[in-house]
DOMIPA-281471 format. One line per 4 residues: number of its first residue (from 1); their letters; for each residue x, y, z of N, C-alpha, C. Coordinates in Angstrom, 3 decimals. Each point is the difference from the previous one (the first is absolute). Layout:
N
NUM> A> X/Y/Z/X/Y/Z/X/Y/Z; ...
END
This chain:
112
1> XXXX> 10.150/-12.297/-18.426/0.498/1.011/0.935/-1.186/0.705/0.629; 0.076/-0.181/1.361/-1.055/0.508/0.889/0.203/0.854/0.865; -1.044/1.376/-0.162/0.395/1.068/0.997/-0.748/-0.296/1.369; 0.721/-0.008/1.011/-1.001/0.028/1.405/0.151/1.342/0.804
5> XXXX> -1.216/0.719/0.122/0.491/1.257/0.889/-0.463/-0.261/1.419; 0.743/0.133/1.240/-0.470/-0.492/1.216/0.915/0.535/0.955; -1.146/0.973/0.439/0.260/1.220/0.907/0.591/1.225/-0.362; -0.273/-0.057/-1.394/0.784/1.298/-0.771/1.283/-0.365/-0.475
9> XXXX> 0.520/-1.430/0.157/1.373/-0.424/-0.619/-0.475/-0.474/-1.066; 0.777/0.234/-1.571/-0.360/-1.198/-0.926/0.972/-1.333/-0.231; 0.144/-0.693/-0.158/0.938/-0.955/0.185/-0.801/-0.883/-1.896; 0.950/-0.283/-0.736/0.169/-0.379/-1.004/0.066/-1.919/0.194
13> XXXX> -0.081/-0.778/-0.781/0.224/-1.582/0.560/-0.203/-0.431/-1.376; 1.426/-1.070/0.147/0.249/-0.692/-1.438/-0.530/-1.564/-0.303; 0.981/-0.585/0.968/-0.032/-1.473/-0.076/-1.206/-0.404/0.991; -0.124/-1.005/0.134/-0.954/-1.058/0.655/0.633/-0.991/0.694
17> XXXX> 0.139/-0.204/1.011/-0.565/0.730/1.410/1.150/1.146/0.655; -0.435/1.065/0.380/0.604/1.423/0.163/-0.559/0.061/1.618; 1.039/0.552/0.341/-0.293/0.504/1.744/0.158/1.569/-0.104; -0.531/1.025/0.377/0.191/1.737/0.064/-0.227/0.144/1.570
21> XXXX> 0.701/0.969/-0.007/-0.130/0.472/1.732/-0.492/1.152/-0.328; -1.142/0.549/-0.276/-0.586/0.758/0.188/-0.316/1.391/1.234; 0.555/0.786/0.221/-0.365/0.423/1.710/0.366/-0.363/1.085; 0.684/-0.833/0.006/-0.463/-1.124/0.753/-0.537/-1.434/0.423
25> XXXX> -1.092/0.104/-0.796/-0.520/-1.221/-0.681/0.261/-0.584/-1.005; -0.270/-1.286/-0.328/0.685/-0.550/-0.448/-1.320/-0.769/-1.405; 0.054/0.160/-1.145/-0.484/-0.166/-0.882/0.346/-1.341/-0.595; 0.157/-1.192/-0.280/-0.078/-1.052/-0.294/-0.969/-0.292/-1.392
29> XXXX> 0.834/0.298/-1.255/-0.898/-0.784/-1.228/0.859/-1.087/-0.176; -0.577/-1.424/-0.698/-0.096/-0.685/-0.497/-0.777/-0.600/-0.385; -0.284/-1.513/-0.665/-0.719/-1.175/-0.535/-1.293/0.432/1.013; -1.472/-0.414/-0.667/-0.793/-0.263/0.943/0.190/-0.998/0.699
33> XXXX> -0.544/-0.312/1.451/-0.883/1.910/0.380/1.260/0.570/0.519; -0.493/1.138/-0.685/0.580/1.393/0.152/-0.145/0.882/1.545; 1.059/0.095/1.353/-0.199/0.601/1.009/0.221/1.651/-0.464; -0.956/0.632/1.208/0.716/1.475/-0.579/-0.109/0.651/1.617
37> XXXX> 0.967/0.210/0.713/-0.128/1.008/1.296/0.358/0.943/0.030; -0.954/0.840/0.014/-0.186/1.405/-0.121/-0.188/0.641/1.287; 0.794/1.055/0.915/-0.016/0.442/1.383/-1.394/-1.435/0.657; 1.258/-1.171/0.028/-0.233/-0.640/0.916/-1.894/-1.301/0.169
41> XXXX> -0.389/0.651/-1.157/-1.079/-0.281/-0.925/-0.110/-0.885/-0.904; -0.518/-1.218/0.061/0.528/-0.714/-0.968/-1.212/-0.714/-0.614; 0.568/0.361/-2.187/-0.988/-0.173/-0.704/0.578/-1.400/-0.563; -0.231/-1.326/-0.133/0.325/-1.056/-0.673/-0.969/-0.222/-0.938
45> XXXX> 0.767/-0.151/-1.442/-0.743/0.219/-1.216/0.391/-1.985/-0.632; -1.045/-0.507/-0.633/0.151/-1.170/-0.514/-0.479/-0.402/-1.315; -0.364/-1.034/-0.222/-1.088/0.263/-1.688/-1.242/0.796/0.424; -1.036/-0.708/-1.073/-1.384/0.232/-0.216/-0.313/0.274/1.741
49> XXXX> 0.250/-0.880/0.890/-0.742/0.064/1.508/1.569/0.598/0.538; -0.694/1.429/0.210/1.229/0.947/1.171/-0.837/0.707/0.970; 1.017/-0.304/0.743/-0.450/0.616/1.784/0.638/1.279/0.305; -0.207/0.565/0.067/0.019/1.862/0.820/0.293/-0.157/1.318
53> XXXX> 0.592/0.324/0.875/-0.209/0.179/0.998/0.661/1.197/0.396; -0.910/0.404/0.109/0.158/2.010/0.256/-0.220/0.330/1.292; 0.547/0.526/0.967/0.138/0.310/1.059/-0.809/-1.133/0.812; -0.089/-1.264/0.225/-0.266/-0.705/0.435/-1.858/-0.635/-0.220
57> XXXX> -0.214/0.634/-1.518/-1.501/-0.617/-0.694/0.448/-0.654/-1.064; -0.770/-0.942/0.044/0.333/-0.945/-0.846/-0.441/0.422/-1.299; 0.329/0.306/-1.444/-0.458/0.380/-1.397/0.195/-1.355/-0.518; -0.526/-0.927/-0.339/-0.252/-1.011/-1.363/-0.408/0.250/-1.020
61> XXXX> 0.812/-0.445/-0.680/-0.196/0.396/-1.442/-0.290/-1.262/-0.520; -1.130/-0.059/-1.158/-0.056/-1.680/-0.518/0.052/0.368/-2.005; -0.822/-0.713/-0.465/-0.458/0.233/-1.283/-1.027/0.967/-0.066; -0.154/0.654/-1.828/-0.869/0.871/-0.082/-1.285/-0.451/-0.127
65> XXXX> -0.906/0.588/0.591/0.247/1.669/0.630/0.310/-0.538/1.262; 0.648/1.070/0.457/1.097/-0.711/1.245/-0.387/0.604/1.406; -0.049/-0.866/1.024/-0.359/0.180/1.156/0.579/0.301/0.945; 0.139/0.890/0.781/0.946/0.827/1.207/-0.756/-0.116/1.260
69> XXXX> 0.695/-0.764/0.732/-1.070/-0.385/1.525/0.777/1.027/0.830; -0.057/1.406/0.399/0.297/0.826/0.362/-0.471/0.246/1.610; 0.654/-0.097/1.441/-0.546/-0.206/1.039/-1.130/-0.307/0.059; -0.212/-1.242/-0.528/-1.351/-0.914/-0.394/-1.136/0.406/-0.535
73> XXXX> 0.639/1.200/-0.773/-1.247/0.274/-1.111/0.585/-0.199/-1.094; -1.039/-0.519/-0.572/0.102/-0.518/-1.902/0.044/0.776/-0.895; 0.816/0.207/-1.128/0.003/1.081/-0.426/0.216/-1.177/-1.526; -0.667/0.684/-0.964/0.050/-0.908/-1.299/0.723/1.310/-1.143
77> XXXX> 0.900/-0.087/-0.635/0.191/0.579/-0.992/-0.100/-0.312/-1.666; -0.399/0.853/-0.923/-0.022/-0.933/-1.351/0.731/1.210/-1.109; 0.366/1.317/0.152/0.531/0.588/-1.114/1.409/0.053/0.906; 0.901/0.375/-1.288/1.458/0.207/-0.039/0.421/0.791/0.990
81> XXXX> -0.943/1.450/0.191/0.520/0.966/0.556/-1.015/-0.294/1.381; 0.065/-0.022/1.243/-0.505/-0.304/1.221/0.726/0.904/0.708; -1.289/0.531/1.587/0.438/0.537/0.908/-0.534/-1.024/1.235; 1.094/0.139/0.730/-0.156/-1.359/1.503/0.116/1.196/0.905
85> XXXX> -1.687/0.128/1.073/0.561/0.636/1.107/0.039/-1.194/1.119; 1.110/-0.163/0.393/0.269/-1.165/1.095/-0.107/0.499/1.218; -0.888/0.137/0.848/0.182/0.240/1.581/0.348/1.660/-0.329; -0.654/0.818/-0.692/0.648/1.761/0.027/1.448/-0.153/-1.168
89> XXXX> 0.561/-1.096/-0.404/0.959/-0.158/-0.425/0.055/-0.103/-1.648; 0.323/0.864/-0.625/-0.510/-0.105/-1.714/1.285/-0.696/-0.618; -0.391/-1.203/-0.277/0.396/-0.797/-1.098/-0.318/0.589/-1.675; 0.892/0.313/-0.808/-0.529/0.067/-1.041/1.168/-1.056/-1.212
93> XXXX> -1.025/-0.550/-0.639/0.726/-0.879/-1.372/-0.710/0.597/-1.007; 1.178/0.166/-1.095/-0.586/0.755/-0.999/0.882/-0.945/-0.962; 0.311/0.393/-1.064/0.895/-0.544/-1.704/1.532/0.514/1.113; 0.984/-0.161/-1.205/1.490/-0.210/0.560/0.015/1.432/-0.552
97> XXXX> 0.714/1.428/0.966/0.327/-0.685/1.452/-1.186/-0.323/0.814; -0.006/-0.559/0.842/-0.795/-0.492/1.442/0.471/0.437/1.378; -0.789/0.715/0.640/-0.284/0.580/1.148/0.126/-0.511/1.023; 0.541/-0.578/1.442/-0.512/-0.528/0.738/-0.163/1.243/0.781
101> XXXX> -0.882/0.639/0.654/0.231/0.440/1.757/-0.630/-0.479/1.134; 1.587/-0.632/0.601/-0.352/-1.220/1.125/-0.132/0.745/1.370; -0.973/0.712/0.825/0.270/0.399/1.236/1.384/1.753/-0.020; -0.923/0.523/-1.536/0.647/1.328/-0.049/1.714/-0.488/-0.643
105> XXXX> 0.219/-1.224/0.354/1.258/0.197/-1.323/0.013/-0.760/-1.508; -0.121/0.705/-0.519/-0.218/-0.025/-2.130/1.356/-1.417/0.022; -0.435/-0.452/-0.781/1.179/-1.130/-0.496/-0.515/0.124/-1.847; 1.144/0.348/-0.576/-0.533/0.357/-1.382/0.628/-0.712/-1.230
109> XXXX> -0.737/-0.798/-0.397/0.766/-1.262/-1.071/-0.244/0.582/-1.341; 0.632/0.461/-1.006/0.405/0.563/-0.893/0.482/-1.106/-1.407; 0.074/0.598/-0.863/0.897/-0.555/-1.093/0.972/1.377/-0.341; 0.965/-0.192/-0.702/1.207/1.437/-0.333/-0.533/0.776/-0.924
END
């Protein structure tokens, strides 16, 4: 059971694969890869190699320590807790919960 908060709504999600209408938007979990559109923003999550795409920059994610090609700058990460400034834009991954803020809106992945 997974909490998602997005845009100040929390929306709860059981089974696999789950659709939420969020706001408006429309939240999509299931099986990897995992889509997530957030005001119109869209983060697609997969295994070990996941792609970001945050307001239209590309974030890759690979193996550790893991590499973020961020409007074509390289960004290497190697501890748990990381801060991503993307283009003015702060990415942060930390332990569960995990942070996103994509272009000023938080997408917040939780356990209960």
């Amino acid at each position: 059971m997974t909490i998602y908060n997005c845009d100040g709504k929390v929306i709860r999600i059981a089974a696999s694969p789950t659709t939420y209408n969020c706001d408006g938007k429309v939240i999509r979990i299931g099986a990897s890869p995992t889509t997530y559109n957030c005001d119109g923003k869209v983060i697609r999550m997969a295994t070990t190699q996941t792609i970001y795409n945050c307001d239209g920059k590309v974030i890759r994610i690979g193996a550790s320590p893991t590499t973020y090609n961020c409007d074509g700058k390289v960004i290497r990460m190697a501890t748990t807790q990381t801060i991503y400034n993307c283009d003015g834009k702060v990415i942060r991954i930390a332990t569960t919960p995990t942070t996103y803020n994509c272009d000023g809106k938080v997408i917040r992945i939780a356990e209960p």
